[in-house]
C-alpha positions as CSV (number, residue, x, y, z in Angstrom):
1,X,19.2,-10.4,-6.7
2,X,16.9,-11.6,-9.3
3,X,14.0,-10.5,-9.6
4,X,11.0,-11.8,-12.2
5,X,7.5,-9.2,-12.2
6,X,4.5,-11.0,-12.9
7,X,1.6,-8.7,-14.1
8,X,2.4,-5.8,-16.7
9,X,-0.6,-3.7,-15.9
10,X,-0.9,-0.4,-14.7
11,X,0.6,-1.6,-11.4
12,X,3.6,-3.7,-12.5
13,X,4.0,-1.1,-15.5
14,X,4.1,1.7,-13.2
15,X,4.9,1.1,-9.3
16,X,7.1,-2.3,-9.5
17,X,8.8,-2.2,-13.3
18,X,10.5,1.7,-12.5
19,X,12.2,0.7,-8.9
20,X,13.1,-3.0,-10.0
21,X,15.0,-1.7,-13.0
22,X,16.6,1.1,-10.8
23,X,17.5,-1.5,-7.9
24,X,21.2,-1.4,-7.9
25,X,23.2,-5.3,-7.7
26,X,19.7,-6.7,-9.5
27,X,18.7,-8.0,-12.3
28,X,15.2,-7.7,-14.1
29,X,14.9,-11.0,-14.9
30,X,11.0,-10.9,-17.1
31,X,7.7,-10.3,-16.4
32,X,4.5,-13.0,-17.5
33,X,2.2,-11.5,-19.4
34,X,0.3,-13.1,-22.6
35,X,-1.1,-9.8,-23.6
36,X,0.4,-8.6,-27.4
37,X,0.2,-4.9,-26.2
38,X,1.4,-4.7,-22.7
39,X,4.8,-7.0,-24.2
40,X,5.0,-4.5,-26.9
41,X,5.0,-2.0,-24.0
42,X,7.5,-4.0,-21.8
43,X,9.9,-4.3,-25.1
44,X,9.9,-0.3,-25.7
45,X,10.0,0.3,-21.9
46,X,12.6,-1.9,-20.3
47,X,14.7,-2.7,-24.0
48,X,16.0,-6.4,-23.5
49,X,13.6,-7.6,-20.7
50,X,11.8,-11.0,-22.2
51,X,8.3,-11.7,-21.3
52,X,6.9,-14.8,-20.3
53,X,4.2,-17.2,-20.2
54,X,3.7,-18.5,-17.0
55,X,5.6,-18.1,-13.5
56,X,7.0,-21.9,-13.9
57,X,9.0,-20.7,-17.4
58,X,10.1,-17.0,-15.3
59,X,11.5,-19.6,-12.5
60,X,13.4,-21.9,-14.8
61,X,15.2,-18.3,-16.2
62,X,16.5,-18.4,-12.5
63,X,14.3,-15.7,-9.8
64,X,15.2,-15.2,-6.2
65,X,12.2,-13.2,-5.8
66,X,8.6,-13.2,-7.9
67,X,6.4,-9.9,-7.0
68,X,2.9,-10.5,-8.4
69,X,0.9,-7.5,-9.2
70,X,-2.2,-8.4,-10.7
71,X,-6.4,-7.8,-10.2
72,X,-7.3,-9.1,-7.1
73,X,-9.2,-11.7,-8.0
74,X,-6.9,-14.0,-9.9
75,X,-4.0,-12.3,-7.4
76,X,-3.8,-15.2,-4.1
77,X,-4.2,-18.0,-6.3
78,X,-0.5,-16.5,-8.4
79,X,1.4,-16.5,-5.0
80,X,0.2,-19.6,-3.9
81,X,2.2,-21.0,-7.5
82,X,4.9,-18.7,-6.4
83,X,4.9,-20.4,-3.0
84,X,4.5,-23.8,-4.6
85,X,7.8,-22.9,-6.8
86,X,9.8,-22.1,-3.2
87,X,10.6,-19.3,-4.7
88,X,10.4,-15.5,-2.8
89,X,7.3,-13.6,-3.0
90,X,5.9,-9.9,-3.0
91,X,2.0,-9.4,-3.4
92,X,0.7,-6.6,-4.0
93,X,-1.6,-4.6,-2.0
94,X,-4.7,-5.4,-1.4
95,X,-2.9,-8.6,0.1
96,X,-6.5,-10.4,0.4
97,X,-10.4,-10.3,-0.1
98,X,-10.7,-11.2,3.0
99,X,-8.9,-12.1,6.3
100,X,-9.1,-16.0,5.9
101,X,-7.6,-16.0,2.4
102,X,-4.8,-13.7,3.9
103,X,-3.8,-16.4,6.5
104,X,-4.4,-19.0,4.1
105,X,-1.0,-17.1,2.1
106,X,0.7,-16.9,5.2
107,X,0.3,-20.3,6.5
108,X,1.1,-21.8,3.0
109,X,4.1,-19.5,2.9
110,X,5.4,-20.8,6.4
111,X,4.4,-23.8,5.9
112,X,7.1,-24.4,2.8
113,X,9.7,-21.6,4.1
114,X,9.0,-19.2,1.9
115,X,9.7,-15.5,2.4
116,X,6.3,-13.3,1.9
117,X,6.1,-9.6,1.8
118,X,3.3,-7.1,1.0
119,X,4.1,-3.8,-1.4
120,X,3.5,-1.3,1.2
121,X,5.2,1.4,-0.6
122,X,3.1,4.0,0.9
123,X,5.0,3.3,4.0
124,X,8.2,5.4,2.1
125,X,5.9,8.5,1.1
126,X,7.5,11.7,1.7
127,X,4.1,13.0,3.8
128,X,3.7,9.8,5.4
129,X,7.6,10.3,6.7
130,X,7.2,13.5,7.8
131,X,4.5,12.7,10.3
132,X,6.3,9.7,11.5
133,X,9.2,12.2,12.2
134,X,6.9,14.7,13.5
135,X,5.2,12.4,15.8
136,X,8.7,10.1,17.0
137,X,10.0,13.5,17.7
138,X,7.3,14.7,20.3
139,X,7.0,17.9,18.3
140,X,2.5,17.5,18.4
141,X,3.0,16.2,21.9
142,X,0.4,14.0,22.4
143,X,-1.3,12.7,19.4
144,X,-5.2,12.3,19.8
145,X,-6.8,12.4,16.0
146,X,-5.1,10.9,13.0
147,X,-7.2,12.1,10.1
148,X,-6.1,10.6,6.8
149,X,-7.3,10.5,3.1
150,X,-6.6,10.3,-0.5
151,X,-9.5,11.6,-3.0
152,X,-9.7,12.3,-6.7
153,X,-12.0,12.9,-8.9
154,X,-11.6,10.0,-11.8
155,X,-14.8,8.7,-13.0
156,X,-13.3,6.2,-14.8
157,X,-12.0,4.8,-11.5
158,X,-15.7,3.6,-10.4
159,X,-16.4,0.4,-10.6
160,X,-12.9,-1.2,-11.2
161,X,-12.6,-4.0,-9.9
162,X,-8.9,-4.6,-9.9
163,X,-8.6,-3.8,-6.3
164,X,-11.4,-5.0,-5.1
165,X,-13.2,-1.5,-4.8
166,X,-11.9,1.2,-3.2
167,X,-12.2,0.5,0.7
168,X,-9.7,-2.7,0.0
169,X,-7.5,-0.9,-2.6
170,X,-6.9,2.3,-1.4
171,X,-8.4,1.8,1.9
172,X,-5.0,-0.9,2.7
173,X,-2.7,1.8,2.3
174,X,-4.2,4.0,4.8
175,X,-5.2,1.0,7.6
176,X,-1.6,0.2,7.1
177,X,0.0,3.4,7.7
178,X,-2.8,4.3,11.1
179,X,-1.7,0.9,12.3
180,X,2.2,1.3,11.8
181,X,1.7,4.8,14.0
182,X,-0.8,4.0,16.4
183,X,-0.8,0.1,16.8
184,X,-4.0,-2.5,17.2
185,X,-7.6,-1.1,16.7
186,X,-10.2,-1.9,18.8
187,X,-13.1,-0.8,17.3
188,X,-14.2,0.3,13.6
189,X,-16.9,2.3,12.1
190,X,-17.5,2.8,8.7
191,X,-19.7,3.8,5.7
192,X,-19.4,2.7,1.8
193,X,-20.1,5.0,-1.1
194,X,-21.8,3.2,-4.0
195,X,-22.8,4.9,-7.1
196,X,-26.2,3.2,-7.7
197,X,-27.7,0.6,-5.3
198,X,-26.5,-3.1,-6.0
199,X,-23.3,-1.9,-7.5
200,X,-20.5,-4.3,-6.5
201,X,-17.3,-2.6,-6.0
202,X,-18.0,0.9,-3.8
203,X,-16.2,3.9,-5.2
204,X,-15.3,5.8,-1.8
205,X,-15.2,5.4,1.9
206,X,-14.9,6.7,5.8
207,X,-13.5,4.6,8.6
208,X,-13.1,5.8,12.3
209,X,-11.1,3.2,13.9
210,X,-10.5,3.4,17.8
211,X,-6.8,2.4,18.7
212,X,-5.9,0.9,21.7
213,X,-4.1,3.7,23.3
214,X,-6.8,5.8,22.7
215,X,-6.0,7.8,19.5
216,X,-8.9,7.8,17.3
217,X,-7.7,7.2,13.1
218,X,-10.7,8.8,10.5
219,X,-9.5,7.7,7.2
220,X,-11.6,8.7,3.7
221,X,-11.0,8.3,0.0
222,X,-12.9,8.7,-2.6
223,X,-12.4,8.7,-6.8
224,X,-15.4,11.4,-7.3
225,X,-14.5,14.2,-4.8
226,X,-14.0,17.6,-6.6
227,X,-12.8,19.0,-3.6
228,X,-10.2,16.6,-1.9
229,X,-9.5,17.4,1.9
230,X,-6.1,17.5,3.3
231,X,-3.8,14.0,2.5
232,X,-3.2,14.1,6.2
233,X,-4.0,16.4,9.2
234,X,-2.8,15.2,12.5
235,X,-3.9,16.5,15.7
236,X,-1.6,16.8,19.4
237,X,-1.5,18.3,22.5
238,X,1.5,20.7,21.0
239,X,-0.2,21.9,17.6
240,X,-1.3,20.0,14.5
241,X,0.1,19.3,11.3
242,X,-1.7,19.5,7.7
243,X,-0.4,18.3,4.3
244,X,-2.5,18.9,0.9
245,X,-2.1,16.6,-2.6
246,X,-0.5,13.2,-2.7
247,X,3.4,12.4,-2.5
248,X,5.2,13.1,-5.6
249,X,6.5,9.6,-6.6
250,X,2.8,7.9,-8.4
251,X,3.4,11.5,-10.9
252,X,7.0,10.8,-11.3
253,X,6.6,7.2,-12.6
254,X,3.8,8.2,-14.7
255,X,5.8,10.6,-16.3
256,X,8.1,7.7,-16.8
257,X,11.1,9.1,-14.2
258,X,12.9,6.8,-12.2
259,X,15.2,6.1,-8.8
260,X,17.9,5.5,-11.3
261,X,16.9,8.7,-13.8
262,X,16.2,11.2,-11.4
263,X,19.1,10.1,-8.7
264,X,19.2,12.7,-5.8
265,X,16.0,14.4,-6.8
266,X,14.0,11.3,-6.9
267,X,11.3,11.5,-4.1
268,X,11.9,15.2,-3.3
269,X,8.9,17.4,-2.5
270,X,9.2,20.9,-3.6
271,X,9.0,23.9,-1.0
272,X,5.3,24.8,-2.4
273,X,4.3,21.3,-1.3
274,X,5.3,21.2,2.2
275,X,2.8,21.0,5.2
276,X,2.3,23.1,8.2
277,X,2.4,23.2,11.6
278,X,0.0,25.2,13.7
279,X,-0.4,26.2,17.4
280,X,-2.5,29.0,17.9
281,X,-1.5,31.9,16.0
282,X,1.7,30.5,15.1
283,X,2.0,28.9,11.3
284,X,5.3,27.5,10.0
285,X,6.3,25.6,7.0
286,X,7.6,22.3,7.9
287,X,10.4,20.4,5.4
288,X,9.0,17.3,3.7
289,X,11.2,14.4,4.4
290,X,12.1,12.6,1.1
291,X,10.2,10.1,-0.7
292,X,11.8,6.7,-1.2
293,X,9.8,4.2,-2.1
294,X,13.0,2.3,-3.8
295,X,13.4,1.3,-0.1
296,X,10.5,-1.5,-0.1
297,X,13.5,-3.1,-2.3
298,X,16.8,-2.4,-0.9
299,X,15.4,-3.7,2.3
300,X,13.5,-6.8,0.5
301,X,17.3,-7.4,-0.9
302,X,19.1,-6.8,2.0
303,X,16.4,-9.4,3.4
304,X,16.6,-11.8,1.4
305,X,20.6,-11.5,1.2
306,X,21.6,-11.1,5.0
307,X,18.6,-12.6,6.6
308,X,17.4,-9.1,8.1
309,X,14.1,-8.6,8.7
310,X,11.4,-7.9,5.2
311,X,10.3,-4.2,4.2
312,X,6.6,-5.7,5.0
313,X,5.8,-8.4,7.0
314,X,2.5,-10.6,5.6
315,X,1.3,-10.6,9.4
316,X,1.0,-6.7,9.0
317,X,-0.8,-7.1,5.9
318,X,-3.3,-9.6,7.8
319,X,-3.9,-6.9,10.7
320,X,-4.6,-4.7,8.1
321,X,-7.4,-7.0,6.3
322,X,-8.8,-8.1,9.6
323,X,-9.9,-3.8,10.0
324,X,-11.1,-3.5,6.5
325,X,-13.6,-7.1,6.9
326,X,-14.4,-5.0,10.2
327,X,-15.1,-1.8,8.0
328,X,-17.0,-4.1,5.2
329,X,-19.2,-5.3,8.2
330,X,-19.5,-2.2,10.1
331,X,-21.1,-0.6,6.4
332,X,-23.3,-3.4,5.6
333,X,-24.8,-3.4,9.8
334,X,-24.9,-0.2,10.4
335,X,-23.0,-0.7,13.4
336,X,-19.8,-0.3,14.9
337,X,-18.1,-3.4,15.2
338,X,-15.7,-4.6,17.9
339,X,-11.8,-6.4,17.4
340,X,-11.3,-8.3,20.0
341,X,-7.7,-8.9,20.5
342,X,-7.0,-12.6,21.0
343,X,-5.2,-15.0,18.5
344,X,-8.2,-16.1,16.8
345,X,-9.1,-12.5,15.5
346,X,-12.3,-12.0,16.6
347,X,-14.5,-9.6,14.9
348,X,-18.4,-8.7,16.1
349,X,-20.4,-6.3,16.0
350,X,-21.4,-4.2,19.0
């Protein structure tokens, strides 16, 4: 498979460059970027990998696949030239501003047979696995409250804009993961963080989102929290299970590890880092499963290769925009607003 990165920020630097140049039976094909520094970065980093100017030059070097990982802003109109090329795509997360732009992508994308994912790779987090175990398994019995969060403290993170603030940047990861677990929301709550009044882009958030079969999701994150609360802490009939910090994998690439460097140990959570699970006075260690977020691309190849089904599907990526316009709303009215589930997507407030 060939695969051509467009974007060399911190996103396609760090979270798409490490696991395409690790992907076995691949080939890095180039990245666009005009910037001087991030292809003098590209050139030191991946040794032999061109950049480009433009996705139509990257497509005439031959691409079976273009992932797109750029600011939000400039982001949809990128895949819809991807699209236009008939070649694969992968956006990155947030997939949208808004829920009408996202079916725009989709309908474009069906429209000229293209394949369209969404880089999910939150979905392969070593925490986020273990509950999924934990929860397949029956071990919490039945689950009532999902709480979920991710909180730093990173001033410089207020007010970027890249991902559209952090209700649509981070806030997509956890929508995604509550709705992979727990299926279609019915109703959202939610309040926005701003640092001064008027600012555009909000710096933290907390959703409660109602799920059909009852289990009630309160998701939070924040880049100005001293004091971050558990990643995840999920609540059954049969005990509860609590994880602190974040999955391993964002540090390793940072560090500039790999799949391909690290091998076996990639994605692997030491014993200090595991969570617990707790019934009464009973507190045990649980295993954390391992961390593979490599998979988003040995299942996009194995996709696009055999036909199976795509790591991500865009119409995953819609549900999840359709609860964060719900959040958006639900902050601006005060209110908590309704999804009412027909094909049209309904959204008011109640």
């Amino acid at each position: 498979m060939r695969i051509g990165l467009v974007g060399y920020g911190h996103g396609g630097r760090f979270f798409h460059a490490p696991l395409i140049s690790s992907l076995p039976a691949a080939t890095f094909v180039g990245v666009v970027t005009r910037s001087a520094e991030r292809r003098h970065l590209l050139a030191a980093e991946h040794p032999g990998v061109p950049a480009f100017d433009s996705i139509g030059q990257l497509v005439e070097a031959g691409v079976d696949v273009l992932v797109i990982s750029t600011p939000l802003k400039g982001r949809p109109a990128l895949v819809l030239d991807a699209i236009e090329h008939n070649v694969a795509v992968v956006s990155d997360k947030p997939f949208a501003a808004d829920m009408q732009q996202a079916q725009t992508l989709i309908t474009m994308a069906e429209r000229q047979g293209v394949h369209l994912s969404v880089y999910q790779n939150r979905r392969w987090d070593s925490d986020f696995l273990t509950v999924r175990k934990l929860i397949e398994s029956g071990a919490l019995g039945q689950v009532t409250r999902f709480e979920s969060r991710i909180e730093r403290y990173s001033p410089q993170s207020v007010n970027n804009g890249s991902g559209g603030g952090f209700l649509r940047d981070l806030g997509s990861h956890l929508v995604d993961q509550a709705l992979l677990l727990f299926g279609p929301v019915t109703r959202v709550y939610a309040e926005l963080d701003y640092l001064e009044k008027g600012q555009p882009f909000d710096n933290g958030f907390f959703m409660s989102l109602t799920h059909a079969n009852g289990v009630i999701s309160h998701l939070g994150g924040s880049c100005l929290q001293n004091t971050p609360g558990p990643r995840f802490r999920v609540t059954g009939t049969q005990g509860c299970y609590s994880v602190d910090g974040l999955d391993g994998q964002e540090a390793s690439t940072l560090a500039g590890l790999t799949p391909k460097s690290e091998g076996e140990r990639w994605g692997v959570e030491e014993h200090r880092r595991w969570g617990w699970f707790e019934q009464g006075e009973v507190r045990e260690r649980v295993p954390s499963e391992r961390g593979c977020w490599n998979q988003f691309y040995l299942q996009l190849q194995t996709a696009l290769q055999s036909g199976g089904p795509l790591p991500v599907d865009a119409r995953d990526a819609l549900a999840t925009t359709r609860v964060l316009d719900a959040a958006r709303l639900s902050s601006e009215r005060h209110q908590v607003v309704a999804l009412i589930p027909f094909e049209g997507h309904g959204i008011k407030s109640e």
